[in-house]
C-alpha positions as CSV (number, residue, x, y, z in Angstrom):
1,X,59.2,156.3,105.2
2,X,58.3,156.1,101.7
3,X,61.7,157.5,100.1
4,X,63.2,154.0,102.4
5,X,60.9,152.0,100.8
6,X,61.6,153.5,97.2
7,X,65.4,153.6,97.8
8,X,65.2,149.7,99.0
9,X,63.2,148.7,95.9
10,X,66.2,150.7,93.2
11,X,68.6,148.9,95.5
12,X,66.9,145.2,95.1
13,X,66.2,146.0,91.4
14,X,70.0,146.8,90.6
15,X,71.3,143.4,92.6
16,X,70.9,141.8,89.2
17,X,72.9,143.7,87.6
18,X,75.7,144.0,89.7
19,X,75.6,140.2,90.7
20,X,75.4,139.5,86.8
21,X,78.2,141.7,86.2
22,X,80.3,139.6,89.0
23,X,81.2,136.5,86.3
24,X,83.3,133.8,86.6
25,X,83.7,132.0,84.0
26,X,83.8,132.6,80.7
27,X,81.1,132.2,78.4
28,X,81.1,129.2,76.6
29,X,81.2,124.9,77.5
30,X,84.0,123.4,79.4
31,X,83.6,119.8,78.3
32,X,86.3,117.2,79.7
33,X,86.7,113.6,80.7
34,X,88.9,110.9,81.4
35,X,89.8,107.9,78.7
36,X,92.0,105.3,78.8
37,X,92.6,105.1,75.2
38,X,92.3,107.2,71.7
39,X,89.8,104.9,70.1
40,X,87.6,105.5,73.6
41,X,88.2,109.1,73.6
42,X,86.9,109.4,69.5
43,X,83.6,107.6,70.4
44,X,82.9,109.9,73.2
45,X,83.7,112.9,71.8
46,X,84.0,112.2,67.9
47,X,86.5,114.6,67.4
48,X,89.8,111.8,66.7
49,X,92.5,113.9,66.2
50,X,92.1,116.3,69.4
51,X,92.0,112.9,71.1
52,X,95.6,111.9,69.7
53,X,96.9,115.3,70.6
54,X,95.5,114.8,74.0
55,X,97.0,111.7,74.5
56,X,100.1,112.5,72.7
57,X,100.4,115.4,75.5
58,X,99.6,113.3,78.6
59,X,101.9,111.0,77.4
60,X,104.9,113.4,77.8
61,X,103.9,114.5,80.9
62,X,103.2,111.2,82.5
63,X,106.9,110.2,84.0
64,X,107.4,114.1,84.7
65,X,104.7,114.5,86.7
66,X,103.8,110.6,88.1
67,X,104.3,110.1,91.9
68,X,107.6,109.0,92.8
69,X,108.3,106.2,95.3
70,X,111.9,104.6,96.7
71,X,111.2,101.4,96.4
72,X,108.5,99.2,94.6
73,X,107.1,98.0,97.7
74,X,106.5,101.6,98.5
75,X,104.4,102.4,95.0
76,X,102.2,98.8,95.3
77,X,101.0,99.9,98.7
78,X,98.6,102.5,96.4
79,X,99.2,101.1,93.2
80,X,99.0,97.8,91.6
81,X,101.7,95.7,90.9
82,X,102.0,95.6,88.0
83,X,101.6,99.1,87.5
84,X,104.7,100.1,89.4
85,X,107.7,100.0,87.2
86,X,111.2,101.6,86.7
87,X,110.4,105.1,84.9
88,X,112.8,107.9,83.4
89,X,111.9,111.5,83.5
90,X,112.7,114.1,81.0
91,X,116.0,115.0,82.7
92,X,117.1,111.4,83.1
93,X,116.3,110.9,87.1
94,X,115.3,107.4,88.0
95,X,112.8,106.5,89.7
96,X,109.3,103.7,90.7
97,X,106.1,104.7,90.1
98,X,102.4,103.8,88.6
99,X,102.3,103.6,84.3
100,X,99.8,106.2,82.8
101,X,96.3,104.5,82.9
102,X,94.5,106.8,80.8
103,X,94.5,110.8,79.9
104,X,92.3,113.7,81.3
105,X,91.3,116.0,78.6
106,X,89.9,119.4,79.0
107,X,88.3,121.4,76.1
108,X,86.5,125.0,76.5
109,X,84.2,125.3,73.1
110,X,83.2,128.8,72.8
111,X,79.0,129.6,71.7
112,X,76.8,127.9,69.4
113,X,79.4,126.8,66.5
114,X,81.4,124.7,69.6
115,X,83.1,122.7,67.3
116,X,84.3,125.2,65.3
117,X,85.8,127.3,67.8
118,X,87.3,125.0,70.0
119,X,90.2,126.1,72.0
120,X,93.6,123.4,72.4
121,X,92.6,120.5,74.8
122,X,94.3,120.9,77.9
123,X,95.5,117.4,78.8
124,X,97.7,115.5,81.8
125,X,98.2,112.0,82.3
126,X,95.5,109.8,84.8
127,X,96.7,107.5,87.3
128,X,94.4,104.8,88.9
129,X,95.0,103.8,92.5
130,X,94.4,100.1,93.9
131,X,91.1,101.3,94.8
132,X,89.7,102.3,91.0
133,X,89.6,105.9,91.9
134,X,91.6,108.2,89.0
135,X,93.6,111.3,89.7
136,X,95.9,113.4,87.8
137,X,98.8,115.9,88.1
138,X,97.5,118.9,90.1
139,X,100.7,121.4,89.4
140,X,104.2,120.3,88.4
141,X,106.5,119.8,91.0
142,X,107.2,117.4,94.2
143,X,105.7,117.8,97.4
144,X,105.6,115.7,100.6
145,X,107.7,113.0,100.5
146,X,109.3,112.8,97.1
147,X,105.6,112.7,95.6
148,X,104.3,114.4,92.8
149,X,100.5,116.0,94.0
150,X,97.7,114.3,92.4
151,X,94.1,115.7,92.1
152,X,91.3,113.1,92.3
153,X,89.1,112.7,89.1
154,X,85.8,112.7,89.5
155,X,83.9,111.3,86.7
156,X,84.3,108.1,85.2
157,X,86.8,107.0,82.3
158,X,85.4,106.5,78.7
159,X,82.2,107.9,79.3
160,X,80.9,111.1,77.1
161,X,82.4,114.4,78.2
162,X,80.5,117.1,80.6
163,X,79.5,120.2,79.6
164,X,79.6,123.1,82.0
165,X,78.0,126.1,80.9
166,X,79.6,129.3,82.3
167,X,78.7,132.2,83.4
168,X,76.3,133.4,86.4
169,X,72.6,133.5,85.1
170,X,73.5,132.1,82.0
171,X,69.8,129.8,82.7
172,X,67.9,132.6,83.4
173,X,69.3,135.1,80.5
174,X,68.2,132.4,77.8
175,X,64.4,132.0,79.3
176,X,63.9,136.0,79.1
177,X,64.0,137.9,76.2
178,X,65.1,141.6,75.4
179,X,63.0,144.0,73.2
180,X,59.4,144.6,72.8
């Protein structure tokens, strides 16, 4: 009985590790947000020209990757009005559907010296339904009937970006310390 017991306790001390070990993201902040202009974008995040490339981005994405209707009756059942106009795609298909309203930007900032390291800001073109909710492209391509598939967008435009720390224990590893 006692080797069970001692066996149990190596196994429960180990679980750290090997849960630790077991990472999903990488280390580092994911910060993103959504914001319906540059200028917005630069006060939240007060970094101008990643906001300009962001937008810049979105912006040649957004008839690409907007949800497509038939008719204009068809796009102002989810969209307003005047949101829903004629639009060209990259390859020169016509087609109805909702103006870019504002850009999603994601940015992963690596450690301590975030702004320094910064990776490129991912960024896609936001769309905002008759009901003030925001989505944006969720992969490129059409689905269902002749409509691009949107992802909502949870947080709210032209506010400051979130941070998400990554990592599993990331908390707990900065309360302890290491040495003697």
């Amino acid at each position: 009985m006692k080797r069970s017991k001692t066996t149990a306790l190596l196994l429960m001390s180990a679980a750290p590790l090997l849960f630790s070990a077991c990472q999903l993201e990488p280390q580092g902040q994911l910060q993103e947000g959504v914001y319906t202009s540059v200028d917005n974008c630069a006060r939240a995040t007060g970094e101008s020209s990643t906001c300009q490339q962001a937008f810049e981005t979105a912006q040649q994405q957004a008839a690409d990757s907007a949800p497509q209707f038939a008719s204009r009756q068809a796009c102002e059942q989810e969209y307003d009005a005047d949101q829903c106009v004629e639009q060209k795609t990259r390859s020169g298909t016509s087609f109805i559907g909702p103006m870019m309203a504002g850009f999603f930007m994601s940015q992963m900032l690596q450690g301590r010296a975030a702004s320094a390291t910064a990776a490129a800001p991912a960024a896609a073109p936001a769309f905002r339904d008759k009901a003030n909710g925001w989505a944006r492209p969720a992969a490129p391509g059409m689905t269902g009937a002749n409509r691009t598939a949107l992802t909502p967008i949870t947080s709210q435009p032209n506010r400051a970006v979130t941070a998400s720390r990554g990592g599993f224990g990331d908390k707990s590893r900065k309360r302890t310390s290491s040495g003697g």
